[in-house]
mmCIF file of the N, C-alpha and C atoms, coordinates in Angstrom:
data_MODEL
# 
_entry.id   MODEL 
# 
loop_
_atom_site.group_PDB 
_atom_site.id 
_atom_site.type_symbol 
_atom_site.label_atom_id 
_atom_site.label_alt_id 
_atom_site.label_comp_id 
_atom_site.label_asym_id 
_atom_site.label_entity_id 
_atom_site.label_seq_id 
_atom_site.pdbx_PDB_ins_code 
_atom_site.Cartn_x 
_atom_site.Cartn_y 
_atom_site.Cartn_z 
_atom_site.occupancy 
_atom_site.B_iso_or_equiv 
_atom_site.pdbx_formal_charge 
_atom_site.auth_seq_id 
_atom_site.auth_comp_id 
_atom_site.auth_asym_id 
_atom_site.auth_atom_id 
_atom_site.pdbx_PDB_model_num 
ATOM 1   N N  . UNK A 1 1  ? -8.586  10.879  5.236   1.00 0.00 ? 1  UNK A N  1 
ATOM 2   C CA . UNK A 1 1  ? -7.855  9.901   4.460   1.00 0.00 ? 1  UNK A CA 1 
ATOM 3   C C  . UNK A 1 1  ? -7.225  8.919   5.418   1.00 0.00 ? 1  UNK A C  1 
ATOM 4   N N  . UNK A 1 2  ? -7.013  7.750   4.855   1.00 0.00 ? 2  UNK A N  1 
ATOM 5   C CA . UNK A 1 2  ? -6.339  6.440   6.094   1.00 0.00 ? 2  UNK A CA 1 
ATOM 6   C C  . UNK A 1 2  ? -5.619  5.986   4.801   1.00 0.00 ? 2  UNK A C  1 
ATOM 7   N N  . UNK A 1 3  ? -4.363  5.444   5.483   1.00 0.00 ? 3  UNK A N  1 
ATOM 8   C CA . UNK A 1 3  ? -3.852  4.383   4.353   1.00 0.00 ? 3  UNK A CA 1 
ATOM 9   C C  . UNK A 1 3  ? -3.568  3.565   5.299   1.00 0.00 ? 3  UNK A C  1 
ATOM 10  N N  . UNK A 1 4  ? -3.909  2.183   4.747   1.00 0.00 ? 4  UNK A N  1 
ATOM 11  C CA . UNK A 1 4  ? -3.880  0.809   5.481   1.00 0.00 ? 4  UNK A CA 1 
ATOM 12  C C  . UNK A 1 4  ? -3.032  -0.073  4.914   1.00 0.00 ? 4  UNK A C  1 
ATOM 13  N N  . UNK A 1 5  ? -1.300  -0.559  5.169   1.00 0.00 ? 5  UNK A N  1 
ATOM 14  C CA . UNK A 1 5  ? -0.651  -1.176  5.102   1.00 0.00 ? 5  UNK A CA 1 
ATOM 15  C C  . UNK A 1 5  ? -0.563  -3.024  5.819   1.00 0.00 ? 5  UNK A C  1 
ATOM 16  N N  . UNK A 1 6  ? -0.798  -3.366  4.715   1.00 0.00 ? 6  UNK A N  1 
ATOM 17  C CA . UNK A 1 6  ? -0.693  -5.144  4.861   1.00 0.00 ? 6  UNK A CA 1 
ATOM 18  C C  . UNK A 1 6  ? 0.111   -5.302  6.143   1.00 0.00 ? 6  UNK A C  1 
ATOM 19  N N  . UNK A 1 7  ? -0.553  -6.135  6.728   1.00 0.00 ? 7  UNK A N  1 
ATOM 20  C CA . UNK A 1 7  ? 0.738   -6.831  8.088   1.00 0.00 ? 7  UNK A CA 1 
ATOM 21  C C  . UNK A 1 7  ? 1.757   -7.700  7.541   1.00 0.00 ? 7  UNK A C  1 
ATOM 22  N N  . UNK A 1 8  ? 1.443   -7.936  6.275   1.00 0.00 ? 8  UNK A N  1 
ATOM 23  C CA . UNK A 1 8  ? 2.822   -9.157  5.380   1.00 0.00 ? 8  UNK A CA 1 
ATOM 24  C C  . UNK A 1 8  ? 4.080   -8.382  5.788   1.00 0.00 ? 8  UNK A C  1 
ATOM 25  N N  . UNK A 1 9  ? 3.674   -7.124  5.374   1.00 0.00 ? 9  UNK A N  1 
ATOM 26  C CA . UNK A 1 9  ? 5.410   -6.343  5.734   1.00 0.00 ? 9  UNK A CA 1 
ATOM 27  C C  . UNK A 1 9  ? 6.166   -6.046  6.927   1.00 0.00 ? 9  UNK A C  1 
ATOM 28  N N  . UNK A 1 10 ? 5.891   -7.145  8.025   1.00 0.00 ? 10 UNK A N  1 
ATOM 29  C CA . UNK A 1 10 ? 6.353   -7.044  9.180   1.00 0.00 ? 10 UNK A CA 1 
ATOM 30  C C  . UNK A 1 10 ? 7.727   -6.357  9.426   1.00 0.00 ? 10 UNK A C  1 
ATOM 31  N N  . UNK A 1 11 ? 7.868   -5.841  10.444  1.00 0.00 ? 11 UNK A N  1 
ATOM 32  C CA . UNK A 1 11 ? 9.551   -5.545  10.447  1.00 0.00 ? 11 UNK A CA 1 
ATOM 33  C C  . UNK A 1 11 ? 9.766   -4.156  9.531   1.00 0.00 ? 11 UNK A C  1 
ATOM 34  N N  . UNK A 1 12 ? 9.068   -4.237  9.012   1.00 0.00 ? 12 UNK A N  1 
ATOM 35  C CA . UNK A 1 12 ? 9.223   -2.997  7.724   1.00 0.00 ? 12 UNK A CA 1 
ATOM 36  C C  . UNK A 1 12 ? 8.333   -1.994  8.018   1.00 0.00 ? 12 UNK A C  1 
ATOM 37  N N  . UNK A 1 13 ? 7.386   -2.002  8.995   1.00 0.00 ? 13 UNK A N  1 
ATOM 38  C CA . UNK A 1 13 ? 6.074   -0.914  8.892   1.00 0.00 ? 13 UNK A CA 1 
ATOM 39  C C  . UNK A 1 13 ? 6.633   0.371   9.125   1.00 0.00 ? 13 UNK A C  1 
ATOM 40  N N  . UNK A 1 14 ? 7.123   0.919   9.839   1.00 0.00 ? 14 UNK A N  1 
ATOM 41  C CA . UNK A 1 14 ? 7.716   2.362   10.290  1.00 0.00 ? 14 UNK A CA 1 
ATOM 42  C C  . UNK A 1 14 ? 8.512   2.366   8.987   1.00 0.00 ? 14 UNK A C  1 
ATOM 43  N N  . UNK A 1 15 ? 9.366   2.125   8.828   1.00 0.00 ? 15 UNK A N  1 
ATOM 44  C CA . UNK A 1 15 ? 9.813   2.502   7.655   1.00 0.00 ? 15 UNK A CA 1 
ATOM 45  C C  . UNK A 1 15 ? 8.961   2.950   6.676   1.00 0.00 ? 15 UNK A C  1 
ATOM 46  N N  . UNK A 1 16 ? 8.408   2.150   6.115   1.00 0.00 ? 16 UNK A N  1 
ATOM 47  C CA . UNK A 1 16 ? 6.898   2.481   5.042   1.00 0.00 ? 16 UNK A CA 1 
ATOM 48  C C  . UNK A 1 16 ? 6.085   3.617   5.371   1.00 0.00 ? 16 UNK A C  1 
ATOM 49  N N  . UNK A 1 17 ? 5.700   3.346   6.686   1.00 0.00 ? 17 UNK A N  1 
ATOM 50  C CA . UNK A 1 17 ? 4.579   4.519   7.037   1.00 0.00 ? 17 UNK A CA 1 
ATOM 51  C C  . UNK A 1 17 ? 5.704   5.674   6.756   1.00 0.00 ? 17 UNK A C  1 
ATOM 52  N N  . UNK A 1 18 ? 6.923   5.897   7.306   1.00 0.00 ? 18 UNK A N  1 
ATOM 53  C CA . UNK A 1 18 ? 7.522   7.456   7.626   1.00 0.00 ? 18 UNK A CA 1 
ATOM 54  C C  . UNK A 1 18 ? 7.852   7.713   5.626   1.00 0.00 ? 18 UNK A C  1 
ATOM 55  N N  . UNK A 1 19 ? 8.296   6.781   4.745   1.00 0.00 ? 19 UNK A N  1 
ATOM 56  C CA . UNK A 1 19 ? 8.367   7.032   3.449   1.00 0.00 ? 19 UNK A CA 1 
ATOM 57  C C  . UNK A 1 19 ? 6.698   7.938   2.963   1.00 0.00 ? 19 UNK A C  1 
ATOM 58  N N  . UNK A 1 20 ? 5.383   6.915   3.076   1.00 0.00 ? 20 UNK A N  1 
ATOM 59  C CA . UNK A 1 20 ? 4.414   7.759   2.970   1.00 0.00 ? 20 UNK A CA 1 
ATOM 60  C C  . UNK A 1 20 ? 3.958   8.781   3.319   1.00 0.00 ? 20 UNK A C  1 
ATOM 61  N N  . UNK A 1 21 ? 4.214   9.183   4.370   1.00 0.00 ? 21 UNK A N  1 
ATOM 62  C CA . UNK A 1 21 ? 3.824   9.952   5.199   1.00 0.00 ? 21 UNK A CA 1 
ATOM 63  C C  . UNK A 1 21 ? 4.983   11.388  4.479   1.00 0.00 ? 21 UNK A C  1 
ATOM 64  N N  . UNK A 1 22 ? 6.187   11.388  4.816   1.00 0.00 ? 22 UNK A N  1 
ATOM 65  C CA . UNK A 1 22 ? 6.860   12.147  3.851   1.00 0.00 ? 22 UNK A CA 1 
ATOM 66  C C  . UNK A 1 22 ? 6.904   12.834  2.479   1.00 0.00 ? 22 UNK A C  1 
ATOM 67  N N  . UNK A 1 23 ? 6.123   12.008  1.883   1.00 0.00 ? 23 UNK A N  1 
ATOM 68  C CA . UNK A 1 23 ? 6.020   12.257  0.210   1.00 0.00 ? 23 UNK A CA 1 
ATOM 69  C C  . UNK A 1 23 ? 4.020   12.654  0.083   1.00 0.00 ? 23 UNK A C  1 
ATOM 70  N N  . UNK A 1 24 ? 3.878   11.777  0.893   1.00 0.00 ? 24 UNK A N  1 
ATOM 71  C CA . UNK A 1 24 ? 1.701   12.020  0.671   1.00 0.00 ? 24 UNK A CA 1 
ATOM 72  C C  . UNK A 1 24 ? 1.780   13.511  1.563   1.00 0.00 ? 24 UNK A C  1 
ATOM 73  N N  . UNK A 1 25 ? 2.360   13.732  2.548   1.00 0.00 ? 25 UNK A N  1 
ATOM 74  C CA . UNK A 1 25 ? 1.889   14.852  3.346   1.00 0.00 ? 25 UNK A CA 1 
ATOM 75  C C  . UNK A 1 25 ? 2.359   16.396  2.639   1.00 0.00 ? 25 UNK A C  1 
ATOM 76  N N  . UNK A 1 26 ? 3.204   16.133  1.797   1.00 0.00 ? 26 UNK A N  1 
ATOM 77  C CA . UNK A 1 26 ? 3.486   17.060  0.789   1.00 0.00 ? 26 UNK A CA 1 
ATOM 78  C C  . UNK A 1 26 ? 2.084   17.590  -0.015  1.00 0.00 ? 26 UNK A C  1 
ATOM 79  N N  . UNK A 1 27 ? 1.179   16.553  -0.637  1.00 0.00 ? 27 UNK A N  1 
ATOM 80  C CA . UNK A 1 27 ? 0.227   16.782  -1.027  1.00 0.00 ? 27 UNK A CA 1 
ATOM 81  C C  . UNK A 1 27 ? -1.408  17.000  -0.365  1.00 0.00 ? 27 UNK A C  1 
ATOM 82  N N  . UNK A 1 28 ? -1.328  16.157  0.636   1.00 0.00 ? 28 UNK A N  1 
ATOM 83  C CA . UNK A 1 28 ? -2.364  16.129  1.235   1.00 0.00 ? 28 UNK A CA 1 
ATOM 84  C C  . UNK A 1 28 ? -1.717  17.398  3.033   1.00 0.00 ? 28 UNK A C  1 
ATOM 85  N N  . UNK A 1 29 ? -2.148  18.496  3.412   1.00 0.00 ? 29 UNK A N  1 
ATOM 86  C CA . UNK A 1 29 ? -1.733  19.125  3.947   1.00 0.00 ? 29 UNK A CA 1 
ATOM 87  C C  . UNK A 1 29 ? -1.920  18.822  5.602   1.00 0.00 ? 29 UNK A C  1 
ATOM 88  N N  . UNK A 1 30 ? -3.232  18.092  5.518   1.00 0.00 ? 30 UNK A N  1 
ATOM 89  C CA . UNK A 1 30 ? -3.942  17.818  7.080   1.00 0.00 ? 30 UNK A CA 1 
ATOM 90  C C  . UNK A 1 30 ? -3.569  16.727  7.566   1.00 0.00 ? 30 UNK A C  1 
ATOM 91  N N  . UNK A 1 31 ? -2.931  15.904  6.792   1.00 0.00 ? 31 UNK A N  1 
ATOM 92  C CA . UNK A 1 31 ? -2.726  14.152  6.975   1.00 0.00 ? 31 UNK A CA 1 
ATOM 93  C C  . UNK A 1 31 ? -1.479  13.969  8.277   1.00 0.00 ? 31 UNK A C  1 
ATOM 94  N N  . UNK A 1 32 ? -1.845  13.276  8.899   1.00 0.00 ? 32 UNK A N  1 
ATOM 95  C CA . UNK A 1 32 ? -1.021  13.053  10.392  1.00 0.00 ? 32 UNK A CA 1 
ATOM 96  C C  . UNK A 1 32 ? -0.589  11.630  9.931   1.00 0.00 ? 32 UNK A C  1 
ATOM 97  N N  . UNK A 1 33 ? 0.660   11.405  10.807  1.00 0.00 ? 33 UNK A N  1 
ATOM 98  C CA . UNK A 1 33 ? 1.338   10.133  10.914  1.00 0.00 ? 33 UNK A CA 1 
ATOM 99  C C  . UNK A 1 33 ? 0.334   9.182   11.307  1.00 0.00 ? 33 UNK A C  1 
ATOM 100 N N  . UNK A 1 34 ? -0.359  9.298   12.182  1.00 0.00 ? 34 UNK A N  1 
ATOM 101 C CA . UNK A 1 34 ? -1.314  8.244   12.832  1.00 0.00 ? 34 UNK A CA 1 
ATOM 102 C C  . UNK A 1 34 ? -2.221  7.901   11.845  1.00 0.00 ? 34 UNK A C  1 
ATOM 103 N N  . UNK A 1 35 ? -2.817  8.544   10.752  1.00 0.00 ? 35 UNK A N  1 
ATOM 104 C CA . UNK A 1 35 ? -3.403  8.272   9.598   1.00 0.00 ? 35 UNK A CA 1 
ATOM 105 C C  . UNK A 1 35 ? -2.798  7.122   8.764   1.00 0.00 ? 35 UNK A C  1 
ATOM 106 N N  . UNK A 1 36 ? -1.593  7.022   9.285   1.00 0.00 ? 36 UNK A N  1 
ATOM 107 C CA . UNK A 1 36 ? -1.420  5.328   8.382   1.00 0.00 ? 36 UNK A CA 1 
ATOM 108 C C  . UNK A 1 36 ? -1.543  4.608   9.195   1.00 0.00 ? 36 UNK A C  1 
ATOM 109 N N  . UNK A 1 37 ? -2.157  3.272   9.177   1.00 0.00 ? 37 UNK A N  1 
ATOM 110 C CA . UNK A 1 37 ? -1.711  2.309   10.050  1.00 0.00 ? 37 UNK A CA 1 
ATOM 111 C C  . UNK A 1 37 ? -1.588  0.822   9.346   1.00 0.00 ? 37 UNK A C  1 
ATOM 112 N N  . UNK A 1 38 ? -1.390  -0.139  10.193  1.00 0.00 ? 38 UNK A N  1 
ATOM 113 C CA . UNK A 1 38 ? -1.093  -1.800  9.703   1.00 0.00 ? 38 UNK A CA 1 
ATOM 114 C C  . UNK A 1 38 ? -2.192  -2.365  10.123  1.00 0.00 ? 38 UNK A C  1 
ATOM 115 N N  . UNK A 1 39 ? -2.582  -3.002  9.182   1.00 0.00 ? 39 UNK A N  1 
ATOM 116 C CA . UNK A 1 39 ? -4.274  -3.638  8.903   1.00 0.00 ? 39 UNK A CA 1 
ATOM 117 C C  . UNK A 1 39 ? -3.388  -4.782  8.734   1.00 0.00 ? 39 UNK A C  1 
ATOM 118 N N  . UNK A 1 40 ? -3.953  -6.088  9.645   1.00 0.00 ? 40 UNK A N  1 
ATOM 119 C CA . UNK A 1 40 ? -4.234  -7.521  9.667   1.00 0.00 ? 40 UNK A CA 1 
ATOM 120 C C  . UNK A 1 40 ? -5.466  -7.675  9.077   1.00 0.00 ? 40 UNK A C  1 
ATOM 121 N N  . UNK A 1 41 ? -5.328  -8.231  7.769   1.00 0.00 ? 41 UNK A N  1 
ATOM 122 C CA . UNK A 1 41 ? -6.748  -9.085  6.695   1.00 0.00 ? 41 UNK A CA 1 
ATOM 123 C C  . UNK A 1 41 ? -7.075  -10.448 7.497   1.00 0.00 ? 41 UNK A C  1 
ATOM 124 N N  . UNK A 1 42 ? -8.316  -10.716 6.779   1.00 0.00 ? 42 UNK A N  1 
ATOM 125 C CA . UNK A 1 42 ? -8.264  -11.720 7.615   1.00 0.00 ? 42 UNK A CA 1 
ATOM 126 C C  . UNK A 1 42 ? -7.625  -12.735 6.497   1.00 0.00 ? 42 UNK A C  1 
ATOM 127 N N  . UNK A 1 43 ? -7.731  -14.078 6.968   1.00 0.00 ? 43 UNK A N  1 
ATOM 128 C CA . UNK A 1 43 ? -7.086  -15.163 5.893   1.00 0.00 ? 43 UNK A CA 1 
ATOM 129 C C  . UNK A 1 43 ? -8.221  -16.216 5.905   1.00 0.00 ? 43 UNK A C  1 
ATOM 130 N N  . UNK A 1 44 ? -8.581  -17.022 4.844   1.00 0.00 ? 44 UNK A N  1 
ATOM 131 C CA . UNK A 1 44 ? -8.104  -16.931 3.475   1.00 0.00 ? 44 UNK A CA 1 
ATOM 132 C C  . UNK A 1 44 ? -8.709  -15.501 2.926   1.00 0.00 ? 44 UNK A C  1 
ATOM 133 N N  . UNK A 1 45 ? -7.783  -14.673 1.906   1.00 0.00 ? 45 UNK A N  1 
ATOM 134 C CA . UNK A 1 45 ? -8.511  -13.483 1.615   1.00 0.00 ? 45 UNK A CA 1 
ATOM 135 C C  . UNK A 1 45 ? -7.623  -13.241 -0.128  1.00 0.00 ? 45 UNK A C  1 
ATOM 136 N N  . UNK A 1 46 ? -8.042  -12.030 -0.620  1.00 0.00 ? 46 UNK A N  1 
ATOM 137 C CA . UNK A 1 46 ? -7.668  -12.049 -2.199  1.00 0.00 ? 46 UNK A CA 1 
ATOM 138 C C  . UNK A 1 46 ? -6.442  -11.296 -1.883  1.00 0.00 ? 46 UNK A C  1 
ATOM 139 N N  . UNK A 1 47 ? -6.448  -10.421 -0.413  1.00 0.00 ? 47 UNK A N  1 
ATOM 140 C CA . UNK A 1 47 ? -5.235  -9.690  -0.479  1.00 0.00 ? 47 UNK A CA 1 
ATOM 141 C C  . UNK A 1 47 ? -3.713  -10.498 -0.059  1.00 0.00 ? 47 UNK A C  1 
ATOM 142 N N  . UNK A 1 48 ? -4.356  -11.686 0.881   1.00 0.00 ? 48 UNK A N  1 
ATOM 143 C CA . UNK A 1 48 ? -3.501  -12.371 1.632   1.00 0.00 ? 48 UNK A CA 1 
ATOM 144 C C  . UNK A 1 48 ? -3.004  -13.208 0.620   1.00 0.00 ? 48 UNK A C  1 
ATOM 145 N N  . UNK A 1 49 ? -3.723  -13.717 -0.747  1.00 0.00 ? 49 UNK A N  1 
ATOM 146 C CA . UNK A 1 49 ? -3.144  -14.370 -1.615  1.00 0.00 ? 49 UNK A CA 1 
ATOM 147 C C  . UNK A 1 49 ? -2.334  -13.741 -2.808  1.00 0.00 ? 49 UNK A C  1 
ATOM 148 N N  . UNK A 1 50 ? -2.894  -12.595 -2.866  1.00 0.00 ? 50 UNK A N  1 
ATOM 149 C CA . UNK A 1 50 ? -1.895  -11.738 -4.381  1.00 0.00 ? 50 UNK A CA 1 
ATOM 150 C C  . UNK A 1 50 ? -0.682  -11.101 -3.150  1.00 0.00 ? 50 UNK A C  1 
ATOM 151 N N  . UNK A 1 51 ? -0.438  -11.099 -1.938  1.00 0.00 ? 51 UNK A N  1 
ATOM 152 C CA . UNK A 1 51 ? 0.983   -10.805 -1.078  1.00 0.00 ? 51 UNK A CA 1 
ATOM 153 C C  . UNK A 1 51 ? 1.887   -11.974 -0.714  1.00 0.00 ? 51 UNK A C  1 
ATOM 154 N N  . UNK A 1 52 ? 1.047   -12.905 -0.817  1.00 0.00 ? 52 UNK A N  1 
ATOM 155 C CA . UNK A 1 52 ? 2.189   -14.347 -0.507  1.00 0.00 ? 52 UNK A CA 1 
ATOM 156 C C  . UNK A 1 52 ? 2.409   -14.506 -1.858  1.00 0.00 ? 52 UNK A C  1 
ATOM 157 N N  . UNK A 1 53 ? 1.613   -14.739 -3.470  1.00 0.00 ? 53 UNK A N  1 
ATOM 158 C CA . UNK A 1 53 ? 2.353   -14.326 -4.745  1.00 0.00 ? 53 UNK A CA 1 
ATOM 159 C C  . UNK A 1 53 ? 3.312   -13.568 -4.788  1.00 0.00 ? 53 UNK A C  1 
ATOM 160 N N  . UNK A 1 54 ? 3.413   -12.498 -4.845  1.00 0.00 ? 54 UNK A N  1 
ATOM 161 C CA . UNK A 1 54 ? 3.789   -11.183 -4.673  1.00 0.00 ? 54 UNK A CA 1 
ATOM 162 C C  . UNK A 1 54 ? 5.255   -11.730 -3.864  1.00 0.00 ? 54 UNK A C  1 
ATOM 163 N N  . UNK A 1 55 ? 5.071   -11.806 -2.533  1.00 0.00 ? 55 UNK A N  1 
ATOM 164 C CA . UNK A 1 55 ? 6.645   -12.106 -1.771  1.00 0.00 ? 55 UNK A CA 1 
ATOM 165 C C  . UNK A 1 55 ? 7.020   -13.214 -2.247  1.00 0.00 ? 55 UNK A C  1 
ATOM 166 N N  . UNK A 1 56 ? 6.682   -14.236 -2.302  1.00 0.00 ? 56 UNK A N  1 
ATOM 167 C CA . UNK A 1 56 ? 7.275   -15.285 -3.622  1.00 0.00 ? 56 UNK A CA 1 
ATOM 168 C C  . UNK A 1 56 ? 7.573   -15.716 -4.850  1.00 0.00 ? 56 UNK A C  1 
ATOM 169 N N  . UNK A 1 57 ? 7.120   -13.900 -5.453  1.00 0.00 ? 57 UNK A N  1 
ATOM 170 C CA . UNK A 1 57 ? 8.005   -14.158 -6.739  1.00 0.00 ? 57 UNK A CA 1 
ATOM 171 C C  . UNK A 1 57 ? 7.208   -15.418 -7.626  1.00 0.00 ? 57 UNK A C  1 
ATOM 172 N N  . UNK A 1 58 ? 5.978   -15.681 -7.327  1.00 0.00 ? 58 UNK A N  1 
ATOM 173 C CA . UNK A 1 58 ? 4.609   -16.731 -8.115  1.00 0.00 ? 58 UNK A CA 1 
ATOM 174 C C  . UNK A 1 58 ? 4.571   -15.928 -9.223  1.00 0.00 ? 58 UNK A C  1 
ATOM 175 N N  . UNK A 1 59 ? 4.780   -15.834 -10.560 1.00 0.00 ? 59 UNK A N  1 
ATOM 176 C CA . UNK A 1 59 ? 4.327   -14.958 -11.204 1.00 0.00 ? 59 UNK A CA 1 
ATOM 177 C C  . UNK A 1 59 ? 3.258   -15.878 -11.849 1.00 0.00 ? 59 UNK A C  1 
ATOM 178 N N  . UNK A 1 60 ? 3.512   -17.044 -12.144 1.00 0.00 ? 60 UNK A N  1 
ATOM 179 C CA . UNK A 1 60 ? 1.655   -18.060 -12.345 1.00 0.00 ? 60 UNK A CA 1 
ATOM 180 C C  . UNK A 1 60 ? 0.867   -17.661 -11.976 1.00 0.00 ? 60 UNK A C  1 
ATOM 181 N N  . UNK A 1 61 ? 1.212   -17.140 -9.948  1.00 0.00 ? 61 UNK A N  1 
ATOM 182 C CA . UNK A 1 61 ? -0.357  -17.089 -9.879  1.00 0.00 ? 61 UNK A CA 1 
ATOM 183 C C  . UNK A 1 61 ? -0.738  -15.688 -9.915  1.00 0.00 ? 61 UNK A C  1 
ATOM 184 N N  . UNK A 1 62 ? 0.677   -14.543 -10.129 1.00 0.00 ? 62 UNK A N  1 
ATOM 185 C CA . UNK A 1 62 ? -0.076  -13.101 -10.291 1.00 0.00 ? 62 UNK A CA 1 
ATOM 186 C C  . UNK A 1 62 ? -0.302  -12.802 -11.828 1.00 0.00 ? 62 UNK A C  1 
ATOM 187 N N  . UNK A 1 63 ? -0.498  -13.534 -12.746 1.00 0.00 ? 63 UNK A N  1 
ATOM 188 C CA . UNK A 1 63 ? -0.802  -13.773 -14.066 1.00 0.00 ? 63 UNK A CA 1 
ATOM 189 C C  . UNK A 1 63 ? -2.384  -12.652 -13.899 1.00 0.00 ? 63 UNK A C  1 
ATOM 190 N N  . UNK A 1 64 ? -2.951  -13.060 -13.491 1.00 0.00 ? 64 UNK A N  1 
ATOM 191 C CA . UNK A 1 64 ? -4.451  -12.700 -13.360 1.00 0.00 ? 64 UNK A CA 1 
ATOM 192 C C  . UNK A 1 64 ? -5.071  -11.465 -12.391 1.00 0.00 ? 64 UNK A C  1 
ATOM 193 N N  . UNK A 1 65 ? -3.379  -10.749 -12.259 1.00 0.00 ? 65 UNK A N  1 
ATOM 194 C CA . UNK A 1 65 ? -3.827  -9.682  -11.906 1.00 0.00 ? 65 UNK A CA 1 
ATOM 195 C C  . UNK A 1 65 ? -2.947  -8.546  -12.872 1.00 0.00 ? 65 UNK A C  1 
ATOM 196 N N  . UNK A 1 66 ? -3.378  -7.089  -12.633 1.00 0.00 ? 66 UNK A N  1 
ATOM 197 C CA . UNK A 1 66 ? -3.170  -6.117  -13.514 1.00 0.00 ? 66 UNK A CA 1 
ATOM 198 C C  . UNK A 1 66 ? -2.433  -5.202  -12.685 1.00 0.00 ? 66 UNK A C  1 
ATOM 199 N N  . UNK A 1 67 ? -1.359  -5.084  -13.771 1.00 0.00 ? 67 UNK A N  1 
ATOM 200 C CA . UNK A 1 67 ? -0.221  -4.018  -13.160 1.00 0.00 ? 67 UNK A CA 1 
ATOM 201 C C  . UNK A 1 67 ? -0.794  -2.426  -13.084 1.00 0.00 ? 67 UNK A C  1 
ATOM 202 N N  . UNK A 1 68 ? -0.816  -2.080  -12.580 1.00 0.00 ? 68 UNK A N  1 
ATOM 203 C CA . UNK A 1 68 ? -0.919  -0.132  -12.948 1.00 0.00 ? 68 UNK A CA 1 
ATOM 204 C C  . UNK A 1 68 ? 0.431   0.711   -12.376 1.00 0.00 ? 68 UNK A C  1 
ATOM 205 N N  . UNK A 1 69 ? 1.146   1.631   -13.618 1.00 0.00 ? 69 UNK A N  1 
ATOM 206 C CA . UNK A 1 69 ? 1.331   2.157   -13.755 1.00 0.00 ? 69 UNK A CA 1 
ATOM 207 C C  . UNK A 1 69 ? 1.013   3.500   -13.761 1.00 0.00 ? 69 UNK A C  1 
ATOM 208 N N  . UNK A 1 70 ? 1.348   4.135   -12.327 1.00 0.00 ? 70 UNK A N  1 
ATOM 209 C CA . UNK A 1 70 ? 0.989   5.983   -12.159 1.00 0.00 ? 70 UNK A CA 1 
ATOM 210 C C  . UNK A 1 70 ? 1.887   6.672   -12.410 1.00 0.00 ? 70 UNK A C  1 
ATOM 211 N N  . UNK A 1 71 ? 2.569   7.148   -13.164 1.00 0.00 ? 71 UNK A N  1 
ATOM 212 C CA . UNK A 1 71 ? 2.721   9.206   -12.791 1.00 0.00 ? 71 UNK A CA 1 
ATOM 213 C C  . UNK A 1 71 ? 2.337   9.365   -11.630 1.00 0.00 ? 71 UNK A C  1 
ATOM 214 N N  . UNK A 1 72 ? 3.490   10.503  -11.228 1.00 0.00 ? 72 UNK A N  1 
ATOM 215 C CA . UNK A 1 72 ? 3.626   11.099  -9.765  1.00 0.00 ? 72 UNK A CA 1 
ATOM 216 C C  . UNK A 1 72 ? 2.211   12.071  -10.078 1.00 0.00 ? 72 UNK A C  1 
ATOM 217 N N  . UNK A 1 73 ? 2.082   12.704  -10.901 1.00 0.00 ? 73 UNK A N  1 
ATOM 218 C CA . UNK A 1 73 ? 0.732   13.585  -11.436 1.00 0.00 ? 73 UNK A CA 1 
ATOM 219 C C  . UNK A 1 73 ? -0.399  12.985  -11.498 1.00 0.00 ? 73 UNK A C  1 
ATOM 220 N N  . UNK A 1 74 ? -0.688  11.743  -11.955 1.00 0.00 ? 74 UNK A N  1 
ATOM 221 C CA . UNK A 1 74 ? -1.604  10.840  -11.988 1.00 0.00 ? 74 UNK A CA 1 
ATOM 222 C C  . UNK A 1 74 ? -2.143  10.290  -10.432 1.00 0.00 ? 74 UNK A C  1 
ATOM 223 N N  . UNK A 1 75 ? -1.320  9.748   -9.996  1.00 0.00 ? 75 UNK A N  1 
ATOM 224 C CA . UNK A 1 75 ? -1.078  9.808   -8.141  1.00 0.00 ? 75 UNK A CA 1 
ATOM 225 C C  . UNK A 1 75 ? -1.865  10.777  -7.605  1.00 0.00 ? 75 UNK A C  1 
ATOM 226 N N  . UNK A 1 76 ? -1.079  12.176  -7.596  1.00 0.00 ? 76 UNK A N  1 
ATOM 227 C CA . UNK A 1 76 ? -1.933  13.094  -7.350  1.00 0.00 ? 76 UNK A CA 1 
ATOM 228 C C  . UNK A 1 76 ? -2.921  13.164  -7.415  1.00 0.00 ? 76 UNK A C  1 
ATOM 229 N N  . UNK A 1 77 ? -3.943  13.057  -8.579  1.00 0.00 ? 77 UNK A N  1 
ATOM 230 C CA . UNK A 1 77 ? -4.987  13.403  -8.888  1.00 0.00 ? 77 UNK A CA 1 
ATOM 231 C C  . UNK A 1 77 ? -6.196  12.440  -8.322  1.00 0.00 ? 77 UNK A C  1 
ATOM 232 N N  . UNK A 1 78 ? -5.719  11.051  -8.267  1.00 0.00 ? 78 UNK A N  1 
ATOM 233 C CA . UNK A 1 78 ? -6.714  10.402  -7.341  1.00 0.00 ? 78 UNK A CA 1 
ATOM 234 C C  . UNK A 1 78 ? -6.432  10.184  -6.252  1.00 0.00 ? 78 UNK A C  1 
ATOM 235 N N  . UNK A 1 79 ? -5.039  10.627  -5.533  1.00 0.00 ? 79 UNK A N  1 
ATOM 236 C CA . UNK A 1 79 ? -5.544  11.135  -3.973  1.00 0.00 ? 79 UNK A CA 1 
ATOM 237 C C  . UNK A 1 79 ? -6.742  12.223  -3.528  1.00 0.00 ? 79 UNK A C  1 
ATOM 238 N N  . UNK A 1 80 ? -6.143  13.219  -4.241  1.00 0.00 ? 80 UNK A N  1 
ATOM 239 C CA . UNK A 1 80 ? -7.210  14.398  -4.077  1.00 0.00 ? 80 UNK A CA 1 
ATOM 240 C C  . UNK A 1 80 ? -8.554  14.046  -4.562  1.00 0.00 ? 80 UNK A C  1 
ATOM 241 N N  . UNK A 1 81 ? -9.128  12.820  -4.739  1.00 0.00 ? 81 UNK A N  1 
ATOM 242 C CA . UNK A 1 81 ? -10.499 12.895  -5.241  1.00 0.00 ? 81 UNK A CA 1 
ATOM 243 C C  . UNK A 1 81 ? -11.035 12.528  -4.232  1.00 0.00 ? 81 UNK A C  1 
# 
């Protein structure tokens, strides 16, 4: 498993990673800290544009995307897949 955190959240990454890493390693038993890391997208990209929406509070332009809503149980279940 890898989880790959946006570089938008500069300044913030350790924080994030040690929150995930805390709560996912509960479930997933083998998962190491080094398993997360900070992925630079490239730009122009769909992720680089729904995160500059996203940190600016655009809700125009996140109109056209879809919220999801998980359960901590739900979560679960498609990590483990």
């Amino acid at each position: 498993m890898n989880f790959q955190i946006c570089n938008d959240f500069d300044g913030h990454f350790h924080e994030i990673k040690d929150m995930i890493f805390k709560h996912i390693s509960k479930i997933i038993y083998d998962m190491k800290p080094e398993d997360i890391v900070q992925t630079k997208f490239q730009k122009p990209s769909l992720i680089d544009d729904s995160g500059k929406a996203f940190r600016n509070n655009e809700k125009d332009k996140m109109k056209n995307y879809n919220f999801v809503k998980l359960n901590l149980e739900e979560l679960i279940k498609i990590i483990k897949k």
